[in-house]
N, C-alpha and C positions, 0 to 999 in steps of 0.2 A: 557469375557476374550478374543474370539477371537477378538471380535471386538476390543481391547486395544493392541491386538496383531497386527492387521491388521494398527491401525492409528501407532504406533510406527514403522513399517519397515516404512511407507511414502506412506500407502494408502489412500483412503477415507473411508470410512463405509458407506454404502449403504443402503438403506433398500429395502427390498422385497415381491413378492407377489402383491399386491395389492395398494402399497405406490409407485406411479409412483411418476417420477419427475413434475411436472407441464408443460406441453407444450400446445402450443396454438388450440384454436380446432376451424374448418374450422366454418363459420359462418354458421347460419341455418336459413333457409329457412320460410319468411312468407308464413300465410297462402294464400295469394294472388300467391306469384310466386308457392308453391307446388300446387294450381289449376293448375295453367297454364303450370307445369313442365305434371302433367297428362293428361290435355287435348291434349297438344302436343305429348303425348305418343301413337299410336296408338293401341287399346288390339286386340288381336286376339281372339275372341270368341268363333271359333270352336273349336280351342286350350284348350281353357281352361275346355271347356265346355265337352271334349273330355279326356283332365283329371282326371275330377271331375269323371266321370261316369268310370273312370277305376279303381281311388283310391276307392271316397264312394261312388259308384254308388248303391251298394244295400240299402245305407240310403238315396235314392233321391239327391242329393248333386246339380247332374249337373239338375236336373228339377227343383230345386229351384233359381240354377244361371239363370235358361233359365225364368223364372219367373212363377211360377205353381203358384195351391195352394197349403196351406201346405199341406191337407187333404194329396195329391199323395203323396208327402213326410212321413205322416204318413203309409200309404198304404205300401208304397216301405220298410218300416222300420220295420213293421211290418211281410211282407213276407219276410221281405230279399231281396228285387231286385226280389221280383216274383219269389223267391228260383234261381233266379241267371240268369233264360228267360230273366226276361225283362229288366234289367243291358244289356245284351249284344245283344240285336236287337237295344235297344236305342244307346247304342256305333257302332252299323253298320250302322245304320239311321242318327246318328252324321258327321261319317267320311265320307260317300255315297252319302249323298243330298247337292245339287247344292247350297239352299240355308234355314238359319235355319231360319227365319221369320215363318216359320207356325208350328213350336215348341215351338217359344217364346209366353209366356203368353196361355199357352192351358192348360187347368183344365183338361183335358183328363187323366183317367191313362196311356192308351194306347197313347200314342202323335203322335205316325203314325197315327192312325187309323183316316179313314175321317169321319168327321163328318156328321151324318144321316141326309139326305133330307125331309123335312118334305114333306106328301105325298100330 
């Protein structure tokens, strides 16, 4: 009824919600130029990595990005981040070290800790 109401003053009837009108939608991206759109993105790794260990840090998060194994991830998930220690030396050892190359890829749970010299 309103709607008969609406076209008799000399409106239109519209519909709503989720009935958009059709308009053109910007073209998408192959998969060729979304590489290339990435590669040319530079990530910031500490950034992120510094994230990760502030949101899921106690579920391993950022030592899975930094490339662990899962085991540490299990580990971390299981204590919690080391009941919440080792979440936040790793987040200080994150944000403090010059550079994270001797974090990536370390099966270490402890990822500061140096690794023992065989005797």
């Amino acid at each position: 009824m309103a709607a008969a109401l609406l076209i008799a003053m000399g409106g239109s009837a519209s519909a709503a919600g989720p009935f958009l009108p059709a308009t053109p939608q910007p073209a998408m991206l192959t998969e060729e130029e979304w590489s290339a759109a990435l590669a040319a993105a530079p990530e910031n790794h500490r950034a992120v990595a510094i994230g990760l260990a502030a949101l899921l840090g106690p579920f391993g998060a950022h030592r899975l990005y930094l490339g662990t194994t899962p085991k540490v991830a299990v580990v971390y998930g299981l204590t919690f981040g080391g009941f919440g220690v080792l979440v936040l030396i790793d987040l200080v050892h994150l944000i403090t070290a010059r550079d994270l190359e001797r974090f990536r890829n370390n099966g270490r749970v402890l990822m500061w800790a140096e690794a023992p010299t065989p005797p």
